[in-house]
DRENDOFI-857958 format. One line per 3 residues: number of its first residue (from 1); for each residue x, z, y of N, C-alpha, C. Coordinates in steps of 0.001 Angstrom, whole numbers. Atoms other than C-alpha are relative to their C-alpha. Layout:
DRENDOFI-857958
NUM	X/Z/Y/X/Z/Y/X/Z/Y ~ ...
end
This chain:
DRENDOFI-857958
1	1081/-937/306/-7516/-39233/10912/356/1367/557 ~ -273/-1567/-528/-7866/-35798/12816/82/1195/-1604 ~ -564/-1248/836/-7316/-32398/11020/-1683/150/-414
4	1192/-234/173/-11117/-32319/10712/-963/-972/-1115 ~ 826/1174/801/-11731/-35619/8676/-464/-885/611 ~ 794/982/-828/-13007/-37534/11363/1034/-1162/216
7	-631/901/-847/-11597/-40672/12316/175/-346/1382 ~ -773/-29/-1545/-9834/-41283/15475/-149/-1223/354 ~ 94/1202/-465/-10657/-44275/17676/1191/157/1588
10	-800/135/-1107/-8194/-45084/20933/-347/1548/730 ~ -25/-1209/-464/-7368/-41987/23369/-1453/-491/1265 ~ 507/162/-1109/-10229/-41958/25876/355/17/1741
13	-598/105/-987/-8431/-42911/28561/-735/-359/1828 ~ 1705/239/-1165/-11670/-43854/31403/-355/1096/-145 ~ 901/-1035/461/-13482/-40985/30222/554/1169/1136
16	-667/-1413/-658/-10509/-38273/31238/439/-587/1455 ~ -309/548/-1528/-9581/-40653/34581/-1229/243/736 ~ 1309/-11/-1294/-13339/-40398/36176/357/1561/468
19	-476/-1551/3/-12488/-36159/35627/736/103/1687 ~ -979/-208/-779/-9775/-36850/38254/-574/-1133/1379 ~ 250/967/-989/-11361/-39258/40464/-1066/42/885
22	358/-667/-1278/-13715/-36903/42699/925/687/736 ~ -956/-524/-727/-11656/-36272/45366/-196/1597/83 ~ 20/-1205/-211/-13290/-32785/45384/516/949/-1270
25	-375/-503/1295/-12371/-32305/41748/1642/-14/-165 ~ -1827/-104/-185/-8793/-33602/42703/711/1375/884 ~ -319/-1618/-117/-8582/-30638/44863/-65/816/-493
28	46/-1082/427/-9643/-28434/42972/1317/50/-1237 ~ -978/201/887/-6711/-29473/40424/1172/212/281 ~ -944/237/-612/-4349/-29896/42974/679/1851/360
31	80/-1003/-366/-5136/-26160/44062/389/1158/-1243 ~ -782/-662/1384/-4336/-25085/40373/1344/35/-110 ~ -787/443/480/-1373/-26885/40188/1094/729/254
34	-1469/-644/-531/1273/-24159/40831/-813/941/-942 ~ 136/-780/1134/249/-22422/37817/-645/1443/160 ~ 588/-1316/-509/-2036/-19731/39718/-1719/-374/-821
37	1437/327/125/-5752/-19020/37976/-971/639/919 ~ 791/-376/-1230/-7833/-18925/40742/-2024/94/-536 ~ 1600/-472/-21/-12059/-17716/41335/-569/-1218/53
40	1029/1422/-269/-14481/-20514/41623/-261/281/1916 ~ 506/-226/-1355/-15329/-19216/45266/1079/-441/841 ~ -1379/465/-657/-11381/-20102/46455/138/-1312/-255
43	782/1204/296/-12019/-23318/44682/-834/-1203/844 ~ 1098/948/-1057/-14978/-24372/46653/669/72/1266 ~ -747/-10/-2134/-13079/-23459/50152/539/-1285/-593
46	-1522/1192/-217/-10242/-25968/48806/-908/-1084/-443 ~ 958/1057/21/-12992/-28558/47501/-864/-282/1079 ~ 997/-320/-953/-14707/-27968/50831/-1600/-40/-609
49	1600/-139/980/-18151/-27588/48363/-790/1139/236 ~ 1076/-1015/-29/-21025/-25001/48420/732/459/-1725 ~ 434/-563/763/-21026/-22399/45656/-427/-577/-1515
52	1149/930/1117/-23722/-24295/43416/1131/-1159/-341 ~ -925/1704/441/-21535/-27820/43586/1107/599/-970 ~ -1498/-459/548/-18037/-25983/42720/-212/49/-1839
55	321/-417/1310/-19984/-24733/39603/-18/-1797/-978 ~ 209/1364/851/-20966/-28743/38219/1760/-510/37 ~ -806/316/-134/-17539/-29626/39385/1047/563/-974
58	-881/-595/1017/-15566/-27303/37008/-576/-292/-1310 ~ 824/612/1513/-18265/-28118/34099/767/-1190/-377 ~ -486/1117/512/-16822/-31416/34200/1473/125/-409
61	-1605/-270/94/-12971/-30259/34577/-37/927/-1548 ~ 328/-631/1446/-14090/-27734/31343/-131/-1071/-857 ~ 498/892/986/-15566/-30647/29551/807/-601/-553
64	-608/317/727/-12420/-32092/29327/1205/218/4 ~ -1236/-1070/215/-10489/-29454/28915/1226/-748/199 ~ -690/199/-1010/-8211/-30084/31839/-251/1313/806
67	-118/-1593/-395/-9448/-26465/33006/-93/869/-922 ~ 870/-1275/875/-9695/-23065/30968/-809/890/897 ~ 784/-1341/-1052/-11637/-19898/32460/-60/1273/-546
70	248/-1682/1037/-11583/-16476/31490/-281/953/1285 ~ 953/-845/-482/-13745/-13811/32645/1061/1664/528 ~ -646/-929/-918/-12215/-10862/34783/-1191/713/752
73	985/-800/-768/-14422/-8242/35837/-1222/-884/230 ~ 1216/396/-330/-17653/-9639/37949/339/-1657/78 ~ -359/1291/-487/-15488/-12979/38471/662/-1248/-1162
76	-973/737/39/-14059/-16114/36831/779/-530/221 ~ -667/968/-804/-10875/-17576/37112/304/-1182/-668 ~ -694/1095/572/-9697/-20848/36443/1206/-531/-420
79	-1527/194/311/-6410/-22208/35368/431/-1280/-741 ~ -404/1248/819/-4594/-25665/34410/-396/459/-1408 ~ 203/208/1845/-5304/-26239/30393/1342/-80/220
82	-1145/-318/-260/-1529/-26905/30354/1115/-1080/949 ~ -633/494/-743/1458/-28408/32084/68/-1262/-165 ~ -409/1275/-154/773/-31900/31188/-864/-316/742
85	1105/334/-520/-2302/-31906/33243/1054/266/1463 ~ -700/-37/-1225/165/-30959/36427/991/-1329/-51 ~ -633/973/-14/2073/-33704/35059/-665/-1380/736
88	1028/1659/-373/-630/-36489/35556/300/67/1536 ~ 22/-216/-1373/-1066/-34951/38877/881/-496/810 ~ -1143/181/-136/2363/-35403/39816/468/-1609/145
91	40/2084/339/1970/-39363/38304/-956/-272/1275 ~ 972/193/-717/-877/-39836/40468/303/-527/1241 ~ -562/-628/-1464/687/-38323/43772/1167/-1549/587
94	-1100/1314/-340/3568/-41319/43170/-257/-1235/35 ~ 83/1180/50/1519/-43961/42734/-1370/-220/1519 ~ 747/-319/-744/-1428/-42919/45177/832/-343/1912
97	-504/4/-1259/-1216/-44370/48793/-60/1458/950 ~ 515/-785/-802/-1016/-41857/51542/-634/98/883 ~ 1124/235/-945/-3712/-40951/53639/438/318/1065
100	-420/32/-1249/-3592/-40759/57183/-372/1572/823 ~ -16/-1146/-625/-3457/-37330/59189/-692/-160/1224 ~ 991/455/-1093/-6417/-37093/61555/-416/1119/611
103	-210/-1458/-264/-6278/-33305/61991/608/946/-206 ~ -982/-1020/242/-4543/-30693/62692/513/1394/-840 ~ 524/-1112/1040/-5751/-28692/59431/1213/-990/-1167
106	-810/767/825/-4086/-31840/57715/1058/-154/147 ~ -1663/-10/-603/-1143/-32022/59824/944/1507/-397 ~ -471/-1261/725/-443/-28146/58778/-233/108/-1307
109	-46/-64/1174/-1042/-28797/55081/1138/-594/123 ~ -1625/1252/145/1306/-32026/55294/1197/1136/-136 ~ -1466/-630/-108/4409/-29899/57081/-207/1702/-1025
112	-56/-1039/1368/3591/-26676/54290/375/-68/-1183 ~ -638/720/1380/3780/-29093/51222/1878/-735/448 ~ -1420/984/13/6750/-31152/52706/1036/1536/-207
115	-1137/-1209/-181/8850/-27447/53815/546/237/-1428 ~ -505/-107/1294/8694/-25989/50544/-1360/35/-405 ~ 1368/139/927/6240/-26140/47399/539/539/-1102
118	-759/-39/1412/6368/-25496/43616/-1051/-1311/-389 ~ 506/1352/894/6409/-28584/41052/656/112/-940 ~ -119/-267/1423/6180/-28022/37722/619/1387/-287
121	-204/-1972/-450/6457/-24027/38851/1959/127/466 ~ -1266/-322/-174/10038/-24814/40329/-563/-477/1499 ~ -428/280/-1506/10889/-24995/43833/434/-1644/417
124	304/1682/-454/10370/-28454/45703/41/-18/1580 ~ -164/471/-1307/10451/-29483/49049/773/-443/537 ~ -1475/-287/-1051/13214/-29036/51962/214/1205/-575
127	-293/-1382/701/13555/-25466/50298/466/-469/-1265 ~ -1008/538/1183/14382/-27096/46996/902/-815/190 ~ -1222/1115/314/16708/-29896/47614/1051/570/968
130	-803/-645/-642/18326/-27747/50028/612/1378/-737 ~ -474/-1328/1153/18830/-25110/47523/686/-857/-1035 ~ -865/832/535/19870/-27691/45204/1622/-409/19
133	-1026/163/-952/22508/-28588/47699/828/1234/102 ~ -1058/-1301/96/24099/-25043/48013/459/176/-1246 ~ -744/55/1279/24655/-24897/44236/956/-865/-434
136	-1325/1086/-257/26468/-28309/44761/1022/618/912 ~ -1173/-374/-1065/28205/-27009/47266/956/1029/-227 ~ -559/-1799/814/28945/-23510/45644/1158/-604/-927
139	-1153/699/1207/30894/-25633/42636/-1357/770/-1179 ~ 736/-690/1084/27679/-23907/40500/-357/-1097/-914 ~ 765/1648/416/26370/-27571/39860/907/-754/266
142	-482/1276/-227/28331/-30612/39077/-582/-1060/-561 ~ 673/674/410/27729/-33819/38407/-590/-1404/902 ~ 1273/605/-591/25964/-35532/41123/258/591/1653
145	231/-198/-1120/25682/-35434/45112/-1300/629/612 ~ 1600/-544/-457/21829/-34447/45143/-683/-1201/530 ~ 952/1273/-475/20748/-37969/46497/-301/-571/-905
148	900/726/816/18098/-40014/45188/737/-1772/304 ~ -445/1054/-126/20170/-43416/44285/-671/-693/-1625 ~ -2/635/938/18203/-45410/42245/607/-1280/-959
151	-1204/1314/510/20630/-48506/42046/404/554/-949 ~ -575/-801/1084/22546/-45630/39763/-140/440/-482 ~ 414/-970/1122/21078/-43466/37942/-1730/-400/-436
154	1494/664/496/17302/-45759/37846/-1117/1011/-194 ~ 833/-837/-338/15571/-42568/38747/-1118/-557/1081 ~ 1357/209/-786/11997/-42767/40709/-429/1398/578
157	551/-882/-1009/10593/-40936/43356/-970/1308/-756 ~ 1272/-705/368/8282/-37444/42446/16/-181/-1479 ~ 53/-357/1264/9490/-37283/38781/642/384/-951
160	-1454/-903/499/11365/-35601/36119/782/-903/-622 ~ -1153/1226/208/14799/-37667/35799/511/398/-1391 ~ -524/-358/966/15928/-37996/32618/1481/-348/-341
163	-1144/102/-236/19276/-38538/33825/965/1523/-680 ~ -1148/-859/200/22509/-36210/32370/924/283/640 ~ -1232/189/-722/24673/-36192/34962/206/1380/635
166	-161/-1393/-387/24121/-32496/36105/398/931/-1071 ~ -97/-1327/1294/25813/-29145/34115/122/899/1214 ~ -509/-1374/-344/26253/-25788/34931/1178/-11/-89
169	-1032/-725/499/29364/-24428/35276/8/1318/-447 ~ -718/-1296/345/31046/-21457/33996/-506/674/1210 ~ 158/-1301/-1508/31079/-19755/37804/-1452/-304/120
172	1138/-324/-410/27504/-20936/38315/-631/913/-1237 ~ 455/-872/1333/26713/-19357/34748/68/1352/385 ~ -247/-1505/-693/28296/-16095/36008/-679/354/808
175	1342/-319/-1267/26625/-16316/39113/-1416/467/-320 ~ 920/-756/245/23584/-16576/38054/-731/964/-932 ~ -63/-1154/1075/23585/-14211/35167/187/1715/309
178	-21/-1041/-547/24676/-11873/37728/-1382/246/776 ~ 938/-235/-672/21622/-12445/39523/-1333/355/-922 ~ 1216/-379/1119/19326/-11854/36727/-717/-987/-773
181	784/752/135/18570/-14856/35502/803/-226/-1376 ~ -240/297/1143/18273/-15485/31467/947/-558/-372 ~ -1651/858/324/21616/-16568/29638/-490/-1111/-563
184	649/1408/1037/19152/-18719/27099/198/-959/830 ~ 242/1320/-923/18353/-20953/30270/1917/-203/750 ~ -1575/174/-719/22670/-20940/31240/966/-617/-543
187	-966/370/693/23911/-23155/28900/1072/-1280/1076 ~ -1383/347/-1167/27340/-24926/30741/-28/-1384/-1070 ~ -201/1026/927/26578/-27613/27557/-1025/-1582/413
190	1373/640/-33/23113/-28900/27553/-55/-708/1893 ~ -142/763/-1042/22477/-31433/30936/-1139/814/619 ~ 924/-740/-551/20542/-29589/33683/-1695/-1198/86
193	925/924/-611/16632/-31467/34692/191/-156/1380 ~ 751/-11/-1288/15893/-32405/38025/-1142/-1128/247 ~ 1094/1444/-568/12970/-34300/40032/578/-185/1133
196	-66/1259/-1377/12971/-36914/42905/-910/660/586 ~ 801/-332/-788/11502/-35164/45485/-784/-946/482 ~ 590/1428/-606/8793/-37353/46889/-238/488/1397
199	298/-113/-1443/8498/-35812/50195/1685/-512/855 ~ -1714/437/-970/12992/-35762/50854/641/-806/-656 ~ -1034/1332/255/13918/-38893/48771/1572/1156/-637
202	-990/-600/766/16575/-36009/47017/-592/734/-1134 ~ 299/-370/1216/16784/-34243/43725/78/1315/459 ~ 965/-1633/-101/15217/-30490/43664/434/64/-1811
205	-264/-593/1910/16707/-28374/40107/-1370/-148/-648 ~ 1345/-110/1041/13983/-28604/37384/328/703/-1141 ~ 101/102/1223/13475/-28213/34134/-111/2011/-82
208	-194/-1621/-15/13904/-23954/32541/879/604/964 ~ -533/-756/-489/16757/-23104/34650/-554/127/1700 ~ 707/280/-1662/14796/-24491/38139/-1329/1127/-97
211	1173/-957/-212/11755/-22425/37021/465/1344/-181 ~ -66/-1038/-200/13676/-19287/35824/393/630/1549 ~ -384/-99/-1267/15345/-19378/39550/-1596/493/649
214	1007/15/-772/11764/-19857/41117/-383/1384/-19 ~ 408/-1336/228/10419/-16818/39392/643/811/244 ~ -521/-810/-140/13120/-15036/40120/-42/456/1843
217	474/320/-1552/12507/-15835/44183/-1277/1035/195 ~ 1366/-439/474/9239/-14838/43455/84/1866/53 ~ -449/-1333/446/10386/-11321/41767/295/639/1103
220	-418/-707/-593/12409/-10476/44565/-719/-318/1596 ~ 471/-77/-1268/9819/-11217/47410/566/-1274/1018 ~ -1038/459/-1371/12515/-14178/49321/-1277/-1256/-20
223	1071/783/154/9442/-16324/48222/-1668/257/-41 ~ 1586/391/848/5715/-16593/48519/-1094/-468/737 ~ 832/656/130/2740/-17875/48300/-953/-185/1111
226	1152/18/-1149/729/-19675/50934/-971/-399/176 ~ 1497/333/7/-2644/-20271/51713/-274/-1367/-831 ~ 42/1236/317/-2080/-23967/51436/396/-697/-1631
229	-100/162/1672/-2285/-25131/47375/1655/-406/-64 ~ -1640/205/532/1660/-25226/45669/563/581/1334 ~ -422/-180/-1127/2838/-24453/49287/739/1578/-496
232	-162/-1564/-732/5071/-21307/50056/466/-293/962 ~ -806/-318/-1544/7086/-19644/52627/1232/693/-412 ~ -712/-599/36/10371/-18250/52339/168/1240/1081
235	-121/-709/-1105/10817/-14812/53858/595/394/712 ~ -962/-43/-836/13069/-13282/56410/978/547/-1280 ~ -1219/-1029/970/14467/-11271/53282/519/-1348/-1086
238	-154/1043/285/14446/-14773/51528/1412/-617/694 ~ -536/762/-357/16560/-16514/53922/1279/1242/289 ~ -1555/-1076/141/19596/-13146/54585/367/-619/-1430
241	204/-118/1446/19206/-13383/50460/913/-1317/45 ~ -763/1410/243/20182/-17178/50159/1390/60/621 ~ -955/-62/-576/22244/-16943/52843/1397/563/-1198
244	-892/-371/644/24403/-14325/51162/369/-304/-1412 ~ -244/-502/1405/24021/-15103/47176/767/-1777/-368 ~ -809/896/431/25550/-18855/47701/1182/-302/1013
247	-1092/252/-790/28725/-19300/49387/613/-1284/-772 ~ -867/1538/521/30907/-22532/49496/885/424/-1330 ~ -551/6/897/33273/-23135/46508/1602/250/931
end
């Protein structure tokens, strides 16, 4: 029985799947999914839709509350309801065949998402598992090589592993504590997250300490945001930055 008195019949599970099953509505979800609340008019570009359509198209994503909206000056924006709706997305993406690249609008999304992205507002791509990789390499992260071996650890492609085999150390604690990043998220106890990249078949940091990092990228400019939905770019001050803030062990 809900909090209301009503009785509860099975989760509507059809109902909230049709939501996700206009491809123009999947864009428009997809285009959320890095935790930005975007206009309805940026929307329709990434749904390729008119104006008028974009509008029925979010009615339905409202309806079941899988979008919010809040009013900003002359404009609305939109915004995931919350992070389990990036989750589905995420499910989807791993089980979903891939489509075939037939232009060169698609061929420059493809290599934007593969480079780098955010998933689940952390750093993903070749920019994450390669960042990953320098913290292994640093001695910041032990635990683990960064490859995706499912024989061993029964992890899957494009999802969050609920494997233990990663900690912090002490020096990466220091490290990044020096860099500004929250002590809450630095415990040297608790097992770090990561996901299975699904574009490099390796593990990309997750969980709080992968997203305080991101934001902190973010903060200092070595990261951002590109046209293409989740997509960034690392910048020239990005890549000196890395360069200098991980050195071998």
């Amino acid at each position: 029985m809900s909090q209301d008195g009503t009785t509860r019949g099975e989760p509507d599970i059809a109902g909230v799947a049709s939501a996700f099953a206009d491809p123009r509505r999947a864009r428009v979800l997809m285009a959320l999914a890095d935790g930005r609340a975007l206009p309805a008019g940026r929307l329709a570009e990434e749904a390729g839709v008119s104006a008028s359509t974009i509008s029925n198209h979010l009615t339905v994503l409202l309806n079941h509350d899988l979008v919010t909206v809040e009013q900003q000056g002359r404009y609305r924006y939109y915004r995931l309801t919350t992070s389990e709706v990036e989750g589905v997305l995420e499910a989807l993406a791993r089980l979903a065949p891939r489509t075939p690249i037939t232009s060169l609008r698609a061929h420059t999304r493809a290599h934007a998402v593969r480079t780098a992205r955010t998933c689940y507002r952390h750093l993903a791509g070749q920019a994450g598992v390669d960042l990953f990789q320098r913290f292994i390499g640093a001695g910041w992260i032990i635990g683990g090589d960064g490859l995706h071996r499912p024989e061993v650890t029964g992890d899957r492609l494009s999802s969050s592993s609920k494997g233990d085999q990663y900690r912090l150390t002490s020096s990466g604690a220091r490290a990044f504590e020096a860099w500004d990043i929250a002590p809450r998220v630095l415990s040297t106890i608790r097992p770090l997250r990561y996901c299975n990249d699904w574009t490099e078949q390796a593990h990309h940091l997750a969980g709080p300490l992968g997203t305080a990092i991101t934001d902190r990228l973010f903060d200092l400019g070595w990261i951002v945001r590109n046209k293409v939905p989740r997509s960034v770019d690392i910048t020239r001050e990005g890549e000196a930055g890395l360069a200098s803030l991980v050195s071998p062990a």
